[in-house]
N, C-alpha and C positions, 0 to 999 in steps of 0.2 A: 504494500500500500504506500504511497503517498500522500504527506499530509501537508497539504499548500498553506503555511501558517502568514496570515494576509494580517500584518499589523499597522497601527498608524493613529495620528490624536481623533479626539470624535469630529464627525463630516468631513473627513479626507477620502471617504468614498469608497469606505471597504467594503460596505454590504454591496453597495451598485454594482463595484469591479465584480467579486465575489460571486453575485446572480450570472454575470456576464460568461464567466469564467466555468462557472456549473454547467450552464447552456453550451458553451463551447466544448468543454470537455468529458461532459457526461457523469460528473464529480459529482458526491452531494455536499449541499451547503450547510454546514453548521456556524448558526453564527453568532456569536458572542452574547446577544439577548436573549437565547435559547434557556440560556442556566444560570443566569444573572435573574431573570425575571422568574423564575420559578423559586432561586433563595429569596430573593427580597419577601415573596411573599410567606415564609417562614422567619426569617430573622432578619434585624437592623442588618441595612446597607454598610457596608464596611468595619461589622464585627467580627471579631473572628470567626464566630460558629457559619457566618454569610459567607466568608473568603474560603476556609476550607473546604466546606458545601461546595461554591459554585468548581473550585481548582476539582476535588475529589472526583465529580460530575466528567468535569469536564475529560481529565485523564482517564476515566471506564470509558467513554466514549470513543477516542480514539482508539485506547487499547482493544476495545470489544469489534470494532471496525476492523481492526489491523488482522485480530485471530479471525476473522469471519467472514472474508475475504471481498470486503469495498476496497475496490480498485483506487479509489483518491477522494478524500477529504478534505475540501476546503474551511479552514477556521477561522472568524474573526476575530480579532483582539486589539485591544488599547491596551499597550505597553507603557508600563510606568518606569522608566531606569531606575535601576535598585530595586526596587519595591519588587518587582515583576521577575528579579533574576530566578530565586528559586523554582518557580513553576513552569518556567522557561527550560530550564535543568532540567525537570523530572519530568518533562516533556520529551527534551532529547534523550534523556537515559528509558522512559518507558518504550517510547516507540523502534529505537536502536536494541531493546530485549524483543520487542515483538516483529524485526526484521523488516521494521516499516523505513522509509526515510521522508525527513522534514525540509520542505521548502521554506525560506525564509523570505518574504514582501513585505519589504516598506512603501505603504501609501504614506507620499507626501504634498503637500498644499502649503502653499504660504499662509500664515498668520490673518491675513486681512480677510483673507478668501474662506477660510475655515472659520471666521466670523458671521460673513453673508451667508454661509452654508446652515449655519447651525438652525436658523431658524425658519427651514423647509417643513413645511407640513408632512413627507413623508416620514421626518424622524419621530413622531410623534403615535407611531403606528405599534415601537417596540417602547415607549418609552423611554426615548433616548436625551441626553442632553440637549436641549433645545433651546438655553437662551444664548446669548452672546454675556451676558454679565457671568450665568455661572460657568462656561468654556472660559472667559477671562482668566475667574479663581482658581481653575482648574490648571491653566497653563502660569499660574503663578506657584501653588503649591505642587505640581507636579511634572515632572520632566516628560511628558508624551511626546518629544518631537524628535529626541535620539533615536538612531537606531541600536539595536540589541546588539553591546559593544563584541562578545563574545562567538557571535554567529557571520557567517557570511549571510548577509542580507542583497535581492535584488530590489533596486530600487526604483517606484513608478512617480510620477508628478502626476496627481489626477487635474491641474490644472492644464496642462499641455496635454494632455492624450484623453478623446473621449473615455468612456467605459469599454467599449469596444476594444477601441485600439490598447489599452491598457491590458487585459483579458490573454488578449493575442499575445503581446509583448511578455506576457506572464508564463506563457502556453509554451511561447517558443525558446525561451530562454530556459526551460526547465526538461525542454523535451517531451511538454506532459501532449497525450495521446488524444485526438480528437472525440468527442462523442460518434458512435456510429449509427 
């Protein structure tokens, strides 16, 4: 298996690419609201019992994927530098046991543009970050704009390349296999 891990700050256009990219390659989409919105509704947003939930989740997911043979998993994520390393880790170490390998994707946007983005009526579908004041706070207390120092990361501009063309650039740079 292959597991397309599409990272980047919130409205840099993961989930868009990510649809794009499933279509194109016949991959399924899992994507970061999946198991985020299912802990919130059991425990406070960024408690511990929330953050191990949604990580725990998330790592049976791929691993159950990887032994049960989906061919490629695409995953959304907002990476937080530091905060985000460990699961990051035990991401590449579960799926290196279960003989999968991890794509690495940085969606990136400028600053100004991931401001006008955030407050799209689509993101409001998964309950996503949606004002521009709290993406401010967000890119104040939190680093989402690095990429993951420890990994090779490939890196898209959703500002220069539609969704499409993004998808593609993704598809091809990875070797991943057309949907048939």
């Amino acid at each position: 298996m292959r597991l397309v891990f599409l990272y980047g700050p919130p409205a840099a256009g993961k989930l868009t690419v990510g649809r794009e990219l499933a279509t194109l390659t016949g991959y399924r989409l899992f994507h970061n609201h999946l198991t985020f919105d299912l802990a919130r509704e059991i425990f406070a947003i960024g408690s511990e019992p929330f953050q191990r939930l949604v990580d725990d989740l998330r790592l049976h997911v791929f691993t159950f994927a990887a032994q049960n043979g989906v061919p490629g998993l695409i995953f959304t994520f907002v990476y937080g530098s530091g905060i985000d390393d460990p699961f990051v880790r035990r991401t590449m170490s579960e799926m290196e046991a279960s003989g999968a390998e991890v794509c690495f994707v940085q969606a990136t946007c400028p600053i100004n543009e991931l401001l006008s983005r955030v407050e799209d009526e689509s993101r409001r579908e998964y309950h996503k970050l949606a004002s521009p004041e709290d993406l401010s706070a967000l890119l104040e207390s939190h680093d989402v704009l690095s990429p993951i120092p420890f990994v090779a990361s490939f890196s898209v501009d959703t500002t220069q390349l539609t969704p499409v063309e993004a998808a593609r650039a993704i598809a091809e740079h990875f070797l991943l296999a057309p949907a048939i």
